[in-house]
N, C-alpha and C positions, 0 to 999 in steps of 0.2 A: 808323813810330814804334814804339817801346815801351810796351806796355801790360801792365796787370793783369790776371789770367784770370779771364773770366766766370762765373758761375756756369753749368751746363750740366744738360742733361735726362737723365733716367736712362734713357735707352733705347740700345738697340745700333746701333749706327750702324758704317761704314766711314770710317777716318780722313781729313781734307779736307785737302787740298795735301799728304799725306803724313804730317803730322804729325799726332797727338791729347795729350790729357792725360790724366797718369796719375791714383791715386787721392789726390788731396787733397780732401779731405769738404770741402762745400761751408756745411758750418756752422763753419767756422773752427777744429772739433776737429785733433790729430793724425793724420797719415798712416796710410798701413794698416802700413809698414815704420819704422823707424829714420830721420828727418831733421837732419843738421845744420844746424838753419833759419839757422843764420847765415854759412851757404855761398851762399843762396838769393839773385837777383837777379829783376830784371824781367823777363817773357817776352820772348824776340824770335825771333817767327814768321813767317822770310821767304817771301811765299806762292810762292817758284818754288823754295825751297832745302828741302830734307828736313831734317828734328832728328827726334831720336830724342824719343819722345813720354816717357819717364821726364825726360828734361833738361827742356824742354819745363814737367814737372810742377815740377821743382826748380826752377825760375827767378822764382819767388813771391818776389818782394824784402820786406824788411821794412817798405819805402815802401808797397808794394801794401796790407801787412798792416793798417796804419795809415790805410790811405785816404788815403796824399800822392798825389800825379801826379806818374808815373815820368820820366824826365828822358828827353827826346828827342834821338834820335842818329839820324835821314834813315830809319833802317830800316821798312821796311815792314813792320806786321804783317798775317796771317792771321786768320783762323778756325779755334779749334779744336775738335773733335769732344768730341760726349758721352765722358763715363766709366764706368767699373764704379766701386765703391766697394769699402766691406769688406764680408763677408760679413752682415753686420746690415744694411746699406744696398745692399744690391747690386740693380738694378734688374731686374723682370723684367718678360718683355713682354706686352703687354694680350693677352688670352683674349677672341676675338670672339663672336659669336651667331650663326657658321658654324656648318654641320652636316658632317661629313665623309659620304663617300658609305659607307663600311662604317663601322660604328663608332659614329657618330654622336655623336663626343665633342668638346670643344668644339678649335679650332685655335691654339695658343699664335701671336701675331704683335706684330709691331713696333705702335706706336701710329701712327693715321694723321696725329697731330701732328707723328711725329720729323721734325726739320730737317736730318736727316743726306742730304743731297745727294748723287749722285755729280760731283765735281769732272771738268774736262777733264780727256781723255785729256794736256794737256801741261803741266799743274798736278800730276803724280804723278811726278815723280820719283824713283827710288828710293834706300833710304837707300845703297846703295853708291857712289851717285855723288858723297856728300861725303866720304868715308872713299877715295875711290879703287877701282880694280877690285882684285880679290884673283891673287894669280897663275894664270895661265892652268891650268886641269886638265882633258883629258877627262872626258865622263859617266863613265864607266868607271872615272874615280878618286874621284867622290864617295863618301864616307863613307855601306856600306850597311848597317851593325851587325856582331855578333859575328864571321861565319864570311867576311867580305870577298866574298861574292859581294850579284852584284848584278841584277836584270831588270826594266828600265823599260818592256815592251813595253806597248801599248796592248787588245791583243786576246789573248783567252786562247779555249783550247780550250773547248765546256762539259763539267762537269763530272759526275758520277754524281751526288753532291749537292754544292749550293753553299749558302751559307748569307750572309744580309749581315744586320749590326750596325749601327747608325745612332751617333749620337756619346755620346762617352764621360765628354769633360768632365773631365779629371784624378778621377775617381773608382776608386781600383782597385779596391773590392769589387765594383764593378758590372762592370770589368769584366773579373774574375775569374767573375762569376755568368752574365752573358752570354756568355762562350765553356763553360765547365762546360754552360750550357743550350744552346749547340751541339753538343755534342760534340765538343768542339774537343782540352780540356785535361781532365786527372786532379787528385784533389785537391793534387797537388803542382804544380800549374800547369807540367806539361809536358806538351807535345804527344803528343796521343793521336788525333787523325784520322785518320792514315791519309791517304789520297788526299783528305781532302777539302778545300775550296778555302772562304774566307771572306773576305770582302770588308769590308771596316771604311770607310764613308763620310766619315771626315774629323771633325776637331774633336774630337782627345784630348785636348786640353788646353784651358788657365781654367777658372775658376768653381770649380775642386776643389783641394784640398790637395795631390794625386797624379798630379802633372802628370809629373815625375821618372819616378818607379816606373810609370807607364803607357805612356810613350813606350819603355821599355825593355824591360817585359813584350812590348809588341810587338813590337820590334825581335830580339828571342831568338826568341820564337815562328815570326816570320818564315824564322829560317836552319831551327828543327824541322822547320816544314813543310816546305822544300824538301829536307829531307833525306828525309822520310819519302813524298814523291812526293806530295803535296798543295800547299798554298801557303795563306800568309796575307794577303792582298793588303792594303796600307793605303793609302787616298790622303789627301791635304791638304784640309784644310775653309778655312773662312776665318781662321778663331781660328789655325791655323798661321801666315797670313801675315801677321796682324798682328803676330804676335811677332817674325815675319821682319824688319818695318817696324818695330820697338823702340815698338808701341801695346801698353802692359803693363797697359792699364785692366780687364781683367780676371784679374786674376794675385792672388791671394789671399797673406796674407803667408809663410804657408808652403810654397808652391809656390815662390815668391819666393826664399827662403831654403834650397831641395832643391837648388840647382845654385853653392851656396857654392862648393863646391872645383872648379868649372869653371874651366880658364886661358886665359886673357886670350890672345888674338893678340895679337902685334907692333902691328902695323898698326893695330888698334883700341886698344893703352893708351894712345895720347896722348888719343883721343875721348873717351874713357869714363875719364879718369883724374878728372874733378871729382866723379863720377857714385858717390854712396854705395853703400855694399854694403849689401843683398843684390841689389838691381838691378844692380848694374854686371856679376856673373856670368851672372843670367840674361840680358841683352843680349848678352855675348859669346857666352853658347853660339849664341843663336838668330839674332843679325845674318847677312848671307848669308857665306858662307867659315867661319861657325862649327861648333864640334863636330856640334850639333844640328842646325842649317843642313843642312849636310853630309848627315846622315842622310834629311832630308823631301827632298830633294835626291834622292833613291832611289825617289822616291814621285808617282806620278802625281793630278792632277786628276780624270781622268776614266778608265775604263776599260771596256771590251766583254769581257763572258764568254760565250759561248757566245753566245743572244739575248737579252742582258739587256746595258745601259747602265747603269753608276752613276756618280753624281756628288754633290757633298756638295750645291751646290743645284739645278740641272738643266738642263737642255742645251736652249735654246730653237733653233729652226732656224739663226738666223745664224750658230751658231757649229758645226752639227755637221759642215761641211765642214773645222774649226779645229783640231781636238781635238786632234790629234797637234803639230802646231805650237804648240799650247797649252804642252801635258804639258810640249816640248823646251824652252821657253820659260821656263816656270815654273821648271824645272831646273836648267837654265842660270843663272837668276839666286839659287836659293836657295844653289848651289856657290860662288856669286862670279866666274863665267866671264866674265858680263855686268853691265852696270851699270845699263841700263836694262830698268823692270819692264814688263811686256806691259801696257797699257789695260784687255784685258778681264780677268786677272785679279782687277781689281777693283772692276772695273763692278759696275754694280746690277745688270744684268740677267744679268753672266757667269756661266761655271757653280760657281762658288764661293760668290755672292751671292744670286741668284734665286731669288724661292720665288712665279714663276709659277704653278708645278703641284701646291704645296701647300695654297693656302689655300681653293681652289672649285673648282667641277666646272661641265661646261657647254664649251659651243661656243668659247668663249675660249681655254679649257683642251685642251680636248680635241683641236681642231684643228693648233695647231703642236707637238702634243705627238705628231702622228699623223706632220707631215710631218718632224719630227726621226727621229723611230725608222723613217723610209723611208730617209732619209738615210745615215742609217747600217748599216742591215739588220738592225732589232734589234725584238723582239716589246714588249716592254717597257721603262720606266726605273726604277733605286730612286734614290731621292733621301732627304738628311737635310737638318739645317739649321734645319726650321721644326717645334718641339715639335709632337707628336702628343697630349697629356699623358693621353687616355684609352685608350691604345694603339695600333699601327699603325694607316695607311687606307688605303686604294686609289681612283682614281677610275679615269675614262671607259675603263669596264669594264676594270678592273683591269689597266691598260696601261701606268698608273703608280703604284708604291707611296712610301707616305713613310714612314721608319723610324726616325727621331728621334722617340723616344717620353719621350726628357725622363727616361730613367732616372736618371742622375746626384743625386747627393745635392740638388744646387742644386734642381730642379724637385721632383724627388720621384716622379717618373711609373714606370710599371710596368717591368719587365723582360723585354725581349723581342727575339725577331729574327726572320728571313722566309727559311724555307726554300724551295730552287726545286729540284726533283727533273723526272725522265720524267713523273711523277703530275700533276703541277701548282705551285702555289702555297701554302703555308701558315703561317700565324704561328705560333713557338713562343712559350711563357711565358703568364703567369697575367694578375692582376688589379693593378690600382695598388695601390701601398704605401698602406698607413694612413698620413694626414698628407700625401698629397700634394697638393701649391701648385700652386694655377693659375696662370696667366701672372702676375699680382701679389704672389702669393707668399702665396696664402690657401688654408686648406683647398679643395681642388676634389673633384671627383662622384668616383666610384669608378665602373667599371665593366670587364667581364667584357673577355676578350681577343676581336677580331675574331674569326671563325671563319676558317677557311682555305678 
């Protein structure tokens, strides 16, 4: 049947049957974007059929508004997932009374309340398969940015030095400051490396205004490096695939409004034709077969440099026999090759979701964290995903680092990244920003960067 959408908790969840809802403020104020609320109908959430989680949000009938009872037509409704809101309401996640093993700052984490389940694997359909598949294209012809080359490999040489970033968050000053504090780029944000190799673990985008401008800065960066016999490696976090999955619940409205003059595929204007601007653009870029699509479509999951693994959340044992059939999987479907989205993708535990290895240390931790990196033949892992907000931390003896340190405006956390040279291990960058929000978005502790 048809229903009214619930009201929903403000924590980050993964979308359930596929779909989620976007940001309609749960106090009855306007939207974060432009609505023509009398476009709006009653949700209908079929729980084995994908909708794009923007529609999804529009479908708030004027019945619902009023508190009548929507008028039933056999359809089964779902459950939809949490939302992000606007930036004044944007939920963030609780800061526990873990200690990290370097560091000792506190660990930004989901609340133990959230209700966001991982749905079956046959409850996840992907959105391609109500839009149809997109015409056939080799790897080889997804969209890889400026210079049309492209390397999906999974394993890379190591390097003299490598340097990894943790996530970005559509913020470009950060992360303009964060490659500048690699030595990445010059103050005109061109590549100045040289051979060196950086590794960005996922999730440049929500939460920030510079969703646009960051995905692109990388994408140019990426042809420098290769030009200059270095490389800038990007892989996909989750926050990509929900965009992938048309969940725009954390899309800020001018993020929202950066990919206006993006063009509508064929194939998607009849879907998205009800679907107000400035969402109906950013859907098209990111749906799979889209421009943007196209691009993270270039971009692996998980990646091997030298002996070091990264991944945005991290590679529990079952999957590190997977990885590569991951990466080709996830690619597959962001190009529009395939219709159906891989399970783990978007499992809790898969390596986009997982923050096994971020939030404690110990025999739990440290065990399938030992038999993953045998698996794979790797000394170490970096993982992002789960705020750091007092700086990088390492645990069971420093085998695993986590380098989502929550820089992005959103958090407010420090600026920093994790160099791996012949020497060893070491964190670049300072102290938290003055004003930086703990996981609820209150001033939190300051403190000094880890030592290397």
């Amino acid at each position: 049947m048809r229903r009214c959408l619930p009201a929903r908790p403000r924590t980050e969840t993964r979308p359930r049957h596929g779909v989620a809802e976007a940001a309609v403020p749960d106090d009855g104020s306007s939207p974060a974007w432009p609505v023509d609320r009398s476009r709006l109908r009653c949700a209908v959430v079929p729980r084995h059929r994908p909708l794009l989680c923007f529609l999804a949000a529009l479908t708030v009938s004027a019945a619902c508004s009023a508190g009548q009872p929507p008028p039933a037509d056999g359809a089964r409704g779902g459950s939809a997932a949490p939302r992000d809101a606007t930036a004044s309401t944007r939920p963030r996640p609780v800061v526990t009374a873990r200690r990290a093993e370097t560091g000792g700052g506190p660990v930004a984490s989901e609340s133990p309340s959230n209700p966001g389940a991982a749905p079956a694997a046959d409850a996840r359909p992907s959105l391609s398969a109500t839009f149809g598949p997109a015409e056939p294209r080799p790897l080889g012809a997804t969209d890889p940015g400026p210079d049309g080359a492209s390397d999906d490999r999974m394993r890379w040489p190591q390097p003299a030095r490598l340097v990894a970033i943790g996530d970005l968050h559509g913020d470009a000053r950060v992360t303009r400051q964060v490659l500048r504090l690699a030595g990445a780029i010059d103050d005109r944000d061109e590549w100045v490396g040289g051979q060196l190799v950086v590794v960005q673990t996922g999730d440049q985008i929500d939460r920030g205004d510079d969703d646009r401008l960051v995905l692109d800065r990388l994408a140019r960066l990426e042809s420098q490096a290769r030009q200059a016999g270095g490389r800038m490696i990007v892989l996909n976090g989750n926050h990509e695939f929900l965009n992938a999955l048309g969940d725009l619940r954390y899309v800020t409205p001018a993020a929202m409004r950066s990919f206006a003059d993006v063009e509508i595929p064929a194939k998607l204007s009849a879907a998205l034709a009800e679907i107000p601007e400035p969402a109906r653009t950013r859907l098209a870029a990111f749906l799979p077969g889209g421009v943007y699509a196209r691009r993270l479509a270039t971009r692996n999951l998980a990646v091997v440099v030298g002996d070091t693994v990264f991944a945005h959340g991290g590679v529990l044992p079952r999957y590190a026999g997977q990885l590569e059939a991951l990466n080709r999987a996830a690619r597959e479907w962001l190009s529009g090759e395939r219709t159906d989205l891989h399970p783990a993708i978007m499992a809790e535990d898969g390596p986009l979701w997982s923050r096994h290895y971020s939030r404690s240390s110990g025999p739990k931790v440290c065990k399938p964290l030992a038999e993953t990196l045998v698996r794979i033949g790797a000394k170490r892992m970096v993982v992002g995903h789960t705020p750091q907000l007092s700086g990088i931390t390492s645990a069971c003896d420093q085998r695993v680092w986590r380098i989502d340190v929550g820089m992005a405006a959103h958090y407010g956390g420090p600026t920093q990244a994790l160099e791996i040279t012949s020497a060893g291990v070491r964190i670049l960058g300072g102290e938290s920003r003055p004003g930086q929000r703990d996981g609820n978005g209150r001033g939190g502790p300051r403190s000094a960067a880890t030592p290397g």
